[in-house]
C-alpha positions, 0 to 999 in steps of 0.5 A, a space after each residue: 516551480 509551477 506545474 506545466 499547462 500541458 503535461 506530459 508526466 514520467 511517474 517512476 516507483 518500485 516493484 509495481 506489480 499487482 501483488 504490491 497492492 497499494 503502490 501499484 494501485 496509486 501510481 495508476 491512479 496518477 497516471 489516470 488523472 495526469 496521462 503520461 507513463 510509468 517506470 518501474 525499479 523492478 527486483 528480477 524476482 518480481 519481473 513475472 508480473 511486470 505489465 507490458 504497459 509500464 517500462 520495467 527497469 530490472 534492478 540487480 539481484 540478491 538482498 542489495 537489489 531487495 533493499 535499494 533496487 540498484 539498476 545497472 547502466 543499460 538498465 537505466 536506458 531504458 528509462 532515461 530514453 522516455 524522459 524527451 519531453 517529460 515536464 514533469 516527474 514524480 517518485 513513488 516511494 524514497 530509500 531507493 535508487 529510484 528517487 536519485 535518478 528522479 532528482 537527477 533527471 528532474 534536475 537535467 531537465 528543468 522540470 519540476 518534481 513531486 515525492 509520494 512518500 507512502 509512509 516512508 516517512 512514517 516513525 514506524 519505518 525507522 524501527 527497521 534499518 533505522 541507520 541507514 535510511 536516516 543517513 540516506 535522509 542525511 545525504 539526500 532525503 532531505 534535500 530531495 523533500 526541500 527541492 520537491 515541487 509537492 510532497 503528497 501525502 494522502 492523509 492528514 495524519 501521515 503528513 503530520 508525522 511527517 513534518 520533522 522532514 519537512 523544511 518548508 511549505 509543500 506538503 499537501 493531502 490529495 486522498 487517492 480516489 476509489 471507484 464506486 461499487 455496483 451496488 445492484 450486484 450485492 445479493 448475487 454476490 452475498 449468495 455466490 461466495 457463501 455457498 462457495 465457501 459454505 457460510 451460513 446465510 444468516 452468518 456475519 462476514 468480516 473480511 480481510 483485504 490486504 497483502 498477507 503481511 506481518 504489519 497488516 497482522 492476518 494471524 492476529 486477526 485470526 486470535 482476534 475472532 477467536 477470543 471474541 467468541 462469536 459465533 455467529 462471525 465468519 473471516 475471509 482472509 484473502 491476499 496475495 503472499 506477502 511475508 506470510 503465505 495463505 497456508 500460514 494463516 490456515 496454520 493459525 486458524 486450526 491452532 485457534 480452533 476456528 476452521 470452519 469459520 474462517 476462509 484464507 483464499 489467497 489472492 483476489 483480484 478484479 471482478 472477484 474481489 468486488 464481489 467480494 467486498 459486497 458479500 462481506 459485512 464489514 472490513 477489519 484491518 488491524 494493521 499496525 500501520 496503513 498510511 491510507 488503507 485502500 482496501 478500507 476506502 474501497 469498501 467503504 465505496 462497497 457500502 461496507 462499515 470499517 473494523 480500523 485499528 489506530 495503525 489506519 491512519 486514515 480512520 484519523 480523517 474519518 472521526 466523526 463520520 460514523 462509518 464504523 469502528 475505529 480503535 482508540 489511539 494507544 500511547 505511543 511506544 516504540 514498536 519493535 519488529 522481531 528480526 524473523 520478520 523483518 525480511 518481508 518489506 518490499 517497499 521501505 
């Protein structure tokens, strides 16, 4: 299927809230480079947030409505009345009854679809409730992959480990765009959050971006600073609650004895968080797995080196450009998530 002269996209994903970070970023992305609306299958426990600007479609509540967002008929229309004239349609994030409705209404339309996986397809996701995404891949995934117009990935990296699903040649890498940073803004910057924070003004600023998350290791980063024993290295770890909470991060930097030299903020976003990216010194994610890291290319655009653990797949896309630090790759090994955390994945 070829894509529409004229589009009018219908860019339907999951839980797109602020505090969903990436997701929620992406999807803007999309709309900005192709026009059209958003809809979003969203759990009642995050319809606090919901922007008037994108049609929430509010699913059912309870641990069902967290894993598969399931959306009641009258529900659903209000999404199926803003599919007259859609041309196009894209699902942001599989396993969901967000990507049968997609499928479906493609199909019922004539129109072609595209799937933006966000690392669903990563081998890590199927370490957790590995039984049934792999038989919801059985039923439908793979179908859903096969009959996409493109898959899009946004590293090379995430779509290699991706090719297992793949049956035929649609997959393609579109990097999702950043904005630059003002650059002229750096020392107002670098002065303001350091005398708020009461950093050193010869001190070096690592910073932690990101959904306070198991998979993105804040606590760990934490230890990690501590071991180092450096002392002239301060930590802004800040984020929105994303399994862990601020106060748990504040927890381990006392029991790291490192308290004055690390700062847990919460989140940050807007013109906070730019200005908080040119006060920093460089970006450290330790995740163990970021399909593209937004937070790292946008402090790259913020004039930022990068501290990138093999998680990152897009430090894979960075080899040789000497932007910063990125980790060699470890052999590979399952990894095992403890069942105390695995509550905290809102998106696969």
């Amino acid at each position: 299927m070829s894509v529409p002269a004229t589009l009018n996209p219908l860019l339907t994903g999951i839980d797109l809230v602020p505090s969903m970070g990436g997701p929620f970023k992406t999807v803007r992305c999309f709309q900005r480079a192709l026009g059209g609306r958003v809809v979003s299958f969203t759990h009642p426990l995050d319809m606090h947030e919901a922007d008037s600007s994108i049609t929430h479609v509010r699913s059912i509540g309870g641990r069902l409505g967290r894993l598969f967002l399931p959306a009641a008929p009258g529900q659903l229309a209000r999404a199926d009345a803003l599919l007259p004239g859609v041309n196009l349609m894209t699902c942001h994030i599989l396993y969901r009854h967000s990507a049968h409705w997609v499928r479906s209404r493609a199909r019922r339309l004539g129109a072609p679809f595209w799937v933006v996986p966000h690392g669903c397809l990563d081998p890590y996701v199927f370490t957790y409730r590995a039984g049934m995404k792999r038989a919801w891949m059985r039923l439908l995934g793979r179908r859903m992959l096969r009959d996409a117009s493109r898959v899009i990935f946004s590293t090379r990296r995430e779509m290699e480990k991706a090719r297992p699903w793949l049956s035929r040649d649609n997959a393609r890498v579109v990097r999702w765009p950043v904005d630059l940073a003002d650059l002229a803004a750096r020392e107002t910057a670098r002065a303001r959050w350091r005398e708020r924070l009461d950093i050193a003004a010869d001190a070096r600023v690592l910073l932690f971006l990101g959904r306070l998350n198991p998979m993105k290791r804040p606590l760990e980063t934490v230890r990690a600073l501590a071991a180092a024993d450096a002392p002239g290295v301060d930590l802004i770890v800040a984020g929105p609650d994303g399994g862990l909470t601020a106060a748990v991060v504040r927890d381990a930097v006392r029991e790291a004895g490192v308290g004055t030299r690390v700062h847990a903020l919460g989140p940050v976003y807007g013109a906070e968080k730019e200005a908080l990216m040119l006060a920093a010194d460089a970006l450290i994610s330790l995740s163990v797995r970021e399909n593209f890291n937004h937070a790292a290319a946008e402090a790259m655009a913020a004039g930022l080196p990068l501290i990138l653990s093999p998680g990152n797949d897009l430090a894979n896309d960075l080899e040789g450009v000497g932007c910063g630090w990125m980790s060699p790759r470890a052999a590979k090994k399952r990894t095992r998530i403890p069942r105390r955390t695995r509550t905290w994945s809102r998106r696969v």
